[in-house]
C-alpha positions in Angstrom: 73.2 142.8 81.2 74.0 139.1 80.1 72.4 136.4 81.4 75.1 133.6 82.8 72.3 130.9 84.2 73.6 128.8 81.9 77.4 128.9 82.4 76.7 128.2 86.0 74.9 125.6 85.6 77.2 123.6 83.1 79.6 124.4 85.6 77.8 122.7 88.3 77.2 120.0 86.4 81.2 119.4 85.3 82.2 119.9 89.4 79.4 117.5 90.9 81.5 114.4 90.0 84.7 115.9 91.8 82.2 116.5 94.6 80.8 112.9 94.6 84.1 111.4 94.2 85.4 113.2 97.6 82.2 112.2 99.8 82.6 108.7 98.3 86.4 108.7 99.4 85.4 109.9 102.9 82.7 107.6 103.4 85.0 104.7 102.8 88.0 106.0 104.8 86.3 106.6 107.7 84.4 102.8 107.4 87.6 101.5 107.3 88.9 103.3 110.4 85.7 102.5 112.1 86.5 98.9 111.3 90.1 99.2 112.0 89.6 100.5 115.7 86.8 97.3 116.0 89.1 94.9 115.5 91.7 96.6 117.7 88.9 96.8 120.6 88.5 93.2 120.1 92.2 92.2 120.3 92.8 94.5 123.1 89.0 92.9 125.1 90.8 89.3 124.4 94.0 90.4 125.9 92.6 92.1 129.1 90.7 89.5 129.9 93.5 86.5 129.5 96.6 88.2 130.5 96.4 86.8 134.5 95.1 83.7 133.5 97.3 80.8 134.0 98.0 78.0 131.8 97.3 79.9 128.9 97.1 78.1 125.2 96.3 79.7 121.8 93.0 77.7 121.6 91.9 80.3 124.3 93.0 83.4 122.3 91.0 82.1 118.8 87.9 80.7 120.9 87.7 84.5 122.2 88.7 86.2 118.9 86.2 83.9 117.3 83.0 84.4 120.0 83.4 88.1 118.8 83.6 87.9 115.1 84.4 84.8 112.9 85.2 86.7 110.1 88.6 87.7 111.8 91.4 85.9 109.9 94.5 85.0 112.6 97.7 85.3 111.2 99.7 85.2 114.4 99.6 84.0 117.9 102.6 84.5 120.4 102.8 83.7 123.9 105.6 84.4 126.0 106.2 87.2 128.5 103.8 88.7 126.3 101.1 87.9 124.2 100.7 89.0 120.7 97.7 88.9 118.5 98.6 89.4 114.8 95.1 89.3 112.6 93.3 90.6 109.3 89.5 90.9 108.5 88.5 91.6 104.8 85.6 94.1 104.7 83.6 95.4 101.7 83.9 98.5 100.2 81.4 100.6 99.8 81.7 103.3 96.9 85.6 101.6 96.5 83.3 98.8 94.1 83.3 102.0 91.7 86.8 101.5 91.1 87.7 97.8 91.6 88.0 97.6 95.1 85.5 95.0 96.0 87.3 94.8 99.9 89.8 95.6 102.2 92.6 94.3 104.4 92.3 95.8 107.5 95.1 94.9 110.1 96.0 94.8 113.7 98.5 93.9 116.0 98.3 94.4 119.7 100.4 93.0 122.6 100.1 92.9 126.2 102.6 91.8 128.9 101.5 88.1 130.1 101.9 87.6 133.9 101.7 83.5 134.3 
C-alpha cells in the first residue's frame, strides 16, 4: 500500500486560499446588503413619518436623514406629489482592503406619494 498523507495535504494547502477567498467574498457581500437595506429602512422611516405633514421643506427631510446617520451623503431631494430621497453612504470594506477596495458606494432611492 502507498502512503498519500502527503499528497493530501499539499492539496489542502493549494485549495485553502480558494476557500478563504470565497468566505472573504461572502462576508463582504452580505455587509453590504446588510448596509444597503439600512439605509433603505432609513429612507423609507423618514418618508412614513413626513408624507401627511404639511408644509413640507427639504430641511425636514436632511434634519431626519441626518438624526439617523450623518454619514449619509444626499444626492437628491424631490418634493412634489411625491417625495423622493436619492442618497449614498460610503462604507468600509472588510476583506475587499485585500484587493484595493478600501469602501463602497452603497445606494438608495425610495419614493413615497406626498398628500399636502
Amino acid at each position: 500500500m502507498k502512503n498519500n498523507k502527503g499528497q493530501v495535504l499539499v492539496l489542502f494547502i493549494m485549495i485553502l486560499p480558494v476557500i478563504f477567498i470565497g468566505f472573504a467574498c461572502i462576508i463582504d457581500s452580505s455587509y453590504m446588503m446588510y448596509q444597503k437595506n439600512r439605509l433603505d429602512n432609513i429612507n423609507r422611516d423618514v418618508l412614513n413619518s413626513l408624507k401627511d405633514k404639511t408644509n413640507l421643506e427639504e430641511e425636514d427631510v436632511l434634519d431626519l436623514i441626518i438624526l439617523n446617520d450623518a454619514k449619509i451623503v444626499n444626492e437628491d431631494i424631490s418634493i412634489d406629489d411625491t417625495i423622493t430621497i436619492d442618497n449614498y453612504i460610503l462604507v468600509d470594506s472588510i476583506f475587499g482592503k485585500i484587493i484595493g477596495f478600501d469602501e463602497y458606494k452603497i445606494s438608495s432611492s425610495i419614493s413615497v406619494n406626498y398628500n399636502n
